[in-house]
DRENLUM-555119 format. One record per residue (C-alpha): x, y, z; residue in three letters. Coordinates in steps of 0.1 Angstrom, whole numbers, plus 5000, padded with zeros to 4 digits. Layout:
XYZALA
...
END
This chain:
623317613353UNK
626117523373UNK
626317473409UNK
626917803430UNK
629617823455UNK
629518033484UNK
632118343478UNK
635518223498UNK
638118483514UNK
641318533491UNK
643518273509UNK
641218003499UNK
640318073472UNK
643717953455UNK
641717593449UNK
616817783232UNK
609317753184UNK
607917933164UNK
606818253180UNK
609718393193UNK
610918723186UNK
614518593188UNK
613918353159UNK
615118423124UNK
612818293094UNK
614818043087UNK
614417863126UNK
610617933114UNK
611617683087UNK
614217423107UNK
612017333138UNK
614417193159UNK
643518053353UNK
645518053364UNK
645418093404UNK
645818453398UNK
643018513381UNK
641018313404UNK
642118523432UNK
641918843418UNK
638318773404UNK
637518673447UNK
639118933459UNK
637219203440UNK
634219063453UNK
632418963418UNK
631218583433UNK
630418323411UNK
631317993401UNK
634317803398UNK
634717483371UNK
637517313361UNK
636716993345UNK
637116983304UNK
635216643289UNK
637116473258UNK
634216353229UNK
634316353192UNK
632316453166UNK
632116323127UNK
633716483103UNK
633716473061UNK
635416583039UNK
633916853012UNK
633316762976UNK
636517012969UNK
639716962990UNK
639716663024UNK
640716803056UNK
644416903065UNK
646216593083UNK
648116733108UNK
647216793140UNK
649517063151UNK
649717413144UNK
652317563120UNK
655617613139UNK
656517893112UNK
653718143106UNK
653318133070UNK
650518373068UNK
648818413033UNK
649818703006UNK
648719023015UNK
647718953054UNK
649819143079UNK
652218883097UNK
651318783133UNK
653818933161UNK
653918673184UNK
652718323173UNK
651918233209UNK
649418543211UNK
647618623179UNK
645818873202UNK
649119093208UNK
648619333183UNK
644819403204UNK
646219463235UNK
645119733259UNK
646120113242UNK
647619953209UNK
645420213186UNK
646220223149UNK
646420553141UNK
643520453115UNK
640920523142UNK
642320853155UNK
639521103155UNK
637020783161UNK
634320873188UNK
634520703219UNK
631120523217UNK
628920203219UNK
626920093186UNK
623819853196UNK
621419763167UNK
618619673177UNK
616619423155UNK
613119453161UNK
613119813164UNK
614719853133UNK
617320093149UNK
620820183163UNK
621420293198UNK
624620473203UNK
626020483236UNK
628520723256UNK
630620533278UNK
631820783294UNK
628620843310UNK
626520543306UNK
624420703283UNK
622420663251UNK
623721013234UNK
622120893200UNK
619720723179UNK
619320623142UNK
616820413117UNK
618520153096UNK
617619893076UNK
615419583083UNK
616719333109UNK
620019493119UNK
621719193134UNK
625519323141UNK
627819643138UNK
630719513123UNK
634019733117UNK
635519703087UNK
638919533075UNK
640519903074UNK
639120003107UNK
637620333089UNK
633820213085UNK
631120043108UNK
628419843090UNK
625019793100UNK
624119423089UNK
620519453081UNK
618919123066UNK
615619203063UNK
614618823076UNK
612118683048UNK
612418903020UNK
614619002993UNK
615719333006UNK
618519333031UNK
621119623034UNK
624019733049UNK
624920093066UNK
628020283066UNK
628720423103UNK
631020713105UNK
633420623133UNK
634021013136UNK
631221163136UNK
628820833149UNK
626820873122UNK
625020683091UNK
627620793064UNK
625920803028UNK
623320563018UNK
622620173024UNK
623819932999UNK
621519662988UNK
623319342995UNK
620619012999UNK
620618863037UNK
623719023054UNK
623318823088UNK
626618883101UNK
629918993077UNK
633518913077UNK
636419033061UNK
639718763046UNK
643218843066UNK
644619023034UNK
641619283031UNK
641119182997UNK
637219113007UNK
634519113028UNK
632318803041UNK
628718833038UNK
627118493060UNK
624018473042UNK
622518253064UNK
619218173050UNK
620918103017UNK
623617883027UNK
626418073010UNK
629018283017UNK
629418582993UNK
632718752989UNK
632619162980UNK
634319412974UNK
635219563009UNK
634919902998UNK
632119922971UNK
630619552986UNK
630019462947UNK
630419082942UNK
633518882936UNK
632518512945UNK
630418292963UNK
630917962982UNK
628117772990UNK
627517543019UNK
624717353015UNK
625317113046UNK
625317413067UNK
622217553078UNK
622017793095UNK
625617943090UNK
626418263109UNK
629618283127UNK
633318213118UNK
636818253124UNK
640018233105UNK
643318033113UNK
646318183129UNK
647818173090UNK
645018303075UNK
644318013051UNK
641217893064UNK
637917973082UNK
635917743106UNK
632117893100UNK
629517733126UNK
626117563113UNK
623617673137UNK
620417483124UNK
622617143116UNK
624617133147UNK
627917113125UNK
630517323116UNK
632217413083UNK
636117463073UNK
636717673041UNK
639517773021UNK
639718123020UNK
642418112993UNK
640917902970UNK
637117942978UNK
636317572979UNK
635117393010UNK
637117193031UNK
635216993052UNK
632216963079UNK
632616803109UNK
629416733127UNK
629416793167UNK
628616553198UNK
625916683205UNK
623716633171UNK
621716823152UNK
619816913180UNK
623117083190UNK
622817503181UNK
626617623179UNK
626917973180UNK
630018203180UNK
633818093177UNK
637018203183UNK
640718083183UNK
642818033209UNK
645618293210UNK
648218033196UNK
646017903173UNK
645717523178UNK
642117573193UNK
638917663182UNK
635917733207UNK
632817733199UNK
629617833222UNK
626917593219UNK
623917723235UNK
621417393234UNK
624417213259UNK
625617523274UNK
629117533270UNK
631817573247UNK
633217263225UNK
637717263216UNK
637917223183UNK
641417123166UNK
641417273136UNK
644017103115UNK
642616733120UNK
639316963125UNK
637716693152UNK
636216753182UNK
638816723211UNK
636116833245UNK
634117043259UNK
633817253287UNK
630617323305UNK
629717703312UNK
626117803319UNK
622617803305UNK
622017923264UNK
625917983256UNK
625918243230UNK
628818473223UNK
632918433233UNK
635518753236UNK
638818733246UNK
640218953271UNK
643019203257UNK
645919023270UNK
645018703254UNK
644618493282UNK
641118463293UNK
638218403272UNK
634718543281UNK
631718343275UNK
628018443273UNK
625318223287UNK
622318403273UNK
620018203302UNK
617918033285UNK
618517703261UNK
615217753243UNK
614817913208UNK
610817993213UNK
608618173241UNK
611618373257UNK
611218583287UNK
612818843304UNK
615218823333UNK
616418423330UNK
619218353348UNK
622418463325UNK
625518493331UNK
629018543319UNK
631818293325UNK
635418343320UNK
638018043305UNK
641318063308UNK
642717973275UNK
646017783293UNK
643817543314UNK
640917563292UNK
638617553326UNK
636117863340UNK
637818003366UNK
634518213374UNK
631118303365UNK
629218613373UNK
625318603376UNK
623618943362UNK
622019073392UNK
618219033389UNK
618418803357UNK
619418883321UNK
620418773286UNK
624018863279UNK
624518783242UNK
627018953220UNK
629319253220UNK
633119343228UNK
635419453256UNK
636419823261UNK
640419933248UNK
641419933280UNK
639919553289UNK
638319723317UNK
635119603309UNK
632419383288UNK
629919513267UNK
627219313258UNK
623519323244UNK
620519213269UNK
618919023243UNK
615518983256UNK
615519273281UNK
616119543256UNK
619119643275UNK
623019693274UNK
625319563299UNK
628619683312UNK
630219453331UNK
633519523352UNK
636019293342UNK
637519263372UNK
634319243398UNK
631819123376UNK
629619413386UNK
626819493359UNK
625519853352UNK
622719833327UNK
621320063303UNK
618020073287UNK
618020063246UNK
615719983216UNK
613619633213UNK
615619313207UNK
619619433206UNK
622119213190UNK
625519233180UNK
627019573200UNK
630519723188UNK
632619863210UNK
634620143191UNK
637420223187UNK
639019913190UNK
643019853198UNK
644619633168UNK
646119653135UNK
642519553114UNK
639319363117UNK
638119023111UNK
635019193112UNK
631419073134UNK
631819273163UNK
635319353164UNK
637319043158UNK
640719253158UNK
644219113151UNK
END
């Protein structure tokens, strides 16, 4: 973890194997901010620690069998986004269109709520923010991993991948009613799910097979597949500022892959600093699209990707098992899960997590908050008004809400094991899909 600094007064503070219930079958098979923000983070009392320094390495990359990497190192001046995606607003923000109280009006009616599956309990917990409650729970499939909302914002699926067999699903959530809506639809090893800029499909990461399997978003009957085979492991992604491309994360081969969402070839695979022994996890963009972050939890921090050349250009320590990455709703801060422990086998409750919080323009943490007593943030989303982080409590069986301005933590008991937690509704024009990627 990183050092802890004593909490200063305002004025100065302007300067993860084999038996683990976390592990999916295939790790059964691959053994291995501004000075504003500081101040108003002290000033609220949330405590934690400050970093600032960003290292500069470099990682291999090589180019696919398909198409070599793009050469230029900059991002598009002109956003020429691809046919069919709705344009971005403000180039320096891809984020704008997510800011606090921009609701489409295609989640009116939607139910204020929290949707936590829980993996080993083979459930969904739904959660009343309003009162910090559990109001609701449901069976699902095997192995539900993420609630992911789709493209059109009308749906929440329930990624079930029933790890080790044959037999994974995927269930509609009524956003109105918080409710499954009609029956599961067979669909083999839906880890996580995506869905292209245009809408035209959606992304299942089939992780154990190493391919990426392009549906129909509506009926989720097959169009294509890509595969990946030098990506094991593959789970998370994101997409370019444009739309053209997708960088998806290798978790097992400490790697990454660039795709061509366009023309469904692969692009290239650019392996990290730190190795196969490296574990990336989730990624994001930065809000003018010339970075890419991704959360490696073996290092415990967050690499910068540049995702034209697509190299390696640093990476920033954060804390202990770096898991999951969510942008504050105005774009400038990025918040970063330390799940606690950089193991993959024999996890315990109450390690030491945390949360810490970049600032996209520096690329530094201006603060990290410890949760009280120990934890194990891992993934979720933050509330429509950015007011505060939801996130799962991995391997505490518990939800945490975490003020965004304070750091303080309320927490709140669910099923066994949760995972990827939506937030819903969300502000923003449509999804990206995993939790709530929302542009």
């Amino acid at each position: 973890m990183l050092p802890r600094h004593p909490k200063t007064p305002c004025a100065a503070y302007s300067a993860r194997l084999l038996r683990s219930t976390d592990l999916r079958w295939p790790r059964r098979l691959v053994v291995a901010a501004t000075i504003l923000g500081l101040v108003a983070v002290a000033c609220s009392g949330g405590g934690g620690t400050q970093a600032s320094s960003t290292s500069t390495s470099s990682g291999t990359s090589t180019s696919g069998s398909t198409t070599a990497p793009t050469a230029a190192t900059d991002p598009p001046k002109k956003i020429d986004t691809i046919p069919g995606m709705p344009g971005v607003s403000n180039p320096n923000n891809l984020y704008s269109d997510a800011g606090a109280g921009k609701m489409s009006s295609a989640v009116d009616g939607a139910l204020s709520r929290i949707y936590v599956p829980n993996r080993v309990s083979n459930d969904v917990s739904v959660i009343d923010p309003a009162t910090m409650q559990v109001v609701n729970t449901f069976k699902v499939g095997l192995n539900p991993q993420h609630i992911v909302p789709s493209w059109d914002l009308k749906t929440l699926w329930v990624t079930n991948n029933a790890e080790g067999r044959t037999d994974g699903t995927l269930t509609p959530i009524d956003p109105k009613t918080g409710e499954p809506r009609g029956p599961a639809i067979a669909v083999d090893d839906p880890y996580n799910m995506y869905f292209t800029p245009d809408g035209k499909s959606a992304i299942v990461v089939a992780e154990a097979r190493k391919r990426l399997d392009f549906l129909d978003p509506q009926t989720m009957q097959h169009q294509t597949s890509v595969d990946v085979p030098d990506c094991a492991g593959v789970n998370h992604a994101d997409f370019s500022i444009d739309g053209k491309f997708a960088i998806f994360t290798c978790e097992f081969q400490g790697s990454l892959v660039k795709v061509d969402i366009v023309n469904h070839t692969v692009m290239g695979y650019l392996t990290l600093s730190g190795g196969t022994s490296a574990m990336p996890q989730d990624i994001r963009v930065s809000p003018d699209g010339s970075t890419f972050y991704v959360a490696e939890m073996m290092r415990g921090g967050v690499y910068t990707i540049d995702p034209y050349s697509f190299t390696e250009t640093g990476f920033i320590p954060t804390g202990t098992g770096t898991h999951g990455l969510y942008p504050n709703r105005d774009g400038t801060k990025l918040y970063v899960t330390n799940r606690g422990q950089d193991h993959v086998g024999n996890n315990t409750r109450n390690g030491p997590g945390s949360v810490s919080v970049i600032d996209f323009a520096t690329k530094a943490v201006v603060v990290t908050w410890d949760i009280p007593g120990g934890g194990s943030p891992d993934m979720g989303n933050v509330s429509a008004d950015g007011s505060t982080l939801w996130l799962s409590g991995r391997y505490d069986d518990v939800v945490y809400a975490i003020n965004t301005i304070n750091g303080a933590v309320t927490k709140i008991p669910v099923g066994t094991e949760p995972h990827g937690l939506a937030v819903w509704p969300q502000p923003g024009r449509y999804s990206l899909g995993h939790t709530g990627n929302m542009r």
